[in-house]
Structures are given as C-alpha cells and as structure tokens.
Steps between C-alpha positions, in 0.01 A plus 500: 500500500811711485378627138277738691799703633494700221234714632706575829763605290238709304362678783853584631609640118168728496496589901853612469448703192192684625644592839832629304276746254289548811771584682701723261189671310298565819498751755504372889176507629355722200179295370451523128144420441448248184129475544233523797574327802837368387834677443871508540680530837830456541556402840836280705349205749729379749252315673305174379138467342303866610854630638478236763786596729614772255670711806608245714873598471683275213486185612186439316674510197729229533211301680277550194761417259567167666150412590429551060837299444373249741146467342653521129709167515174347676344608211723342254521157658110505523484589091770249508294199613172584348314273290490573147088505547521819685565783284332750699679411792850579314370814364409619823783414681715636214317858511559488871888389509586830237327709705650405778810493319439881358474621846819291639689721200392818599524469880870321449627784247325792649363431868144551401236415248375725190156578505345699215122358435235675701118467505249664674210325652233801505706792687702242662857394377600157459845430622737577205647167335695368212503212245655235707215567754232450222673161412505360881153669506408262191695219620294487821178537336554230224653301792177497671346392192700229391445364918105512398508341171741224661241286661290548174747407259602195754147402481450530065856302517352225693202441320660520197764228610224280625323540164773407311580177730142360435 
C-alpha cells in the first residue's frame, strides 16, 4: 500500500509552496479578502491545532515536532501493513502523514507553523490554517469513513465468498 505515498509527498510539495508565496507575497497579519467570509491572513503558529500552547515558552516546539515525527512513522508502518482492499484507508492515512509532515518542516526550519487561510464563520474568525491542516483535516474525515464502510464492506465480502463457495 506504499503506492499511496505519493499523495503525502504531494501535500508536502503544495503546503510548502503556498506557505513560501504566502509567506513572501503577504503582509503579517494584513487580511486580503478573496471573497465573503474567506480571505488571506498571514499569520506564524507556534502552538499546536487552535494555537494550543502557542505561548508556553519554546518547549512546545520541539514537543510538537516530535509528537508529528512520532505519529508520522506510525503512520507509515500502518500504510505499510494495510491490505490492498483498503484504499480509503491508505488515502487517508497518506493525507494525514504529509500534513503532519508539512508542519514537522516548518516548525523544524523556522520554530513555528505558516498560517495564511482564514474564514469567517458569520462575524466570527476561524482560526487561520494552511494546506497541510486541510490534508490532516481530510485525512481524519475520510478516516472516519473508511472505519464506517469497514464493517459494510466486511459484510458484502463475506457474502460474496460464501456465494461463490456454494
């Protein structure tokens, strides 16, 4: 299932790219509006997920960048071992791991995370994110998915099996 890892490495081409012209074409913490309710916003997290921890001195950074690293090879060994049946599962998990990977690049190199998509829910900002957020957001989602089909897939399987065994 290792043929999915293209899409990590995907997500970590176009996460790093956007946060570079992000970074070097937008002004800090200047939103450029792009249409209503959603904009640019060029903003630095040092924190985790909603700037978890964001001022709790530095040694949140390293902790972050070692949880991802942590979670990333977990990830690999579990794309690793899937079985070839479960697609969705290794697309998923391979959104999630360059994600997680896009973040681990920016908090090694720089010592926090580019953020530089913003949406508004009504009058009420939604914490600023990037593309490697969208893909662990995706991940988890089509994670969740795969984990409900599973039992229905297991069951179609089964039937089918016993079908072809009469």
């Amino acid at each position: 299932m290792l043929k999915y890892l293209w899409i990590s490495i995907l997500v970590i081409i176009a996460d790093q790219a956007t946060k570079w012209i992000a970074n070097t074409q937008l002004e800090f913490h200047q939103a450029v509006p792009v249409m209503p309710y959603f904009e640019w916003f060029l903003s630095y997290n040092k924190g985790a997920a909603f700037s978890f921890l964001a001022n709790a001195g530095g040694w949140q950074r390293w902790f972050f960048t070692v949880f991802a690293i942590v979670i990333s090879i977990i990830l690999f060994f579990w794309i690793k071992k899937l079985d070839p049946k479960e697609k969705l599962t290794a697309i998923a998990l391979s959104l999630i791991l360059g994600g997680a990977l896009g973040n681990v690049i920016d908090r090694i190199h720089l010592g926090y995370v580019i953020d530089f998509i913003q949406v508004w829910l009504g009058s009420y900002p939604w914490p600023a994110f990037n593309i490697a957020d969208s893909a662990i957001f995706l991940g988890a989602v089509l994670l969740i998915g795969s984990g409900m089909l599973s039992p229905y897939q297991d069951d179609q399987t089964s039937k089918r099996d016993e079908k072809n065994s009469a």
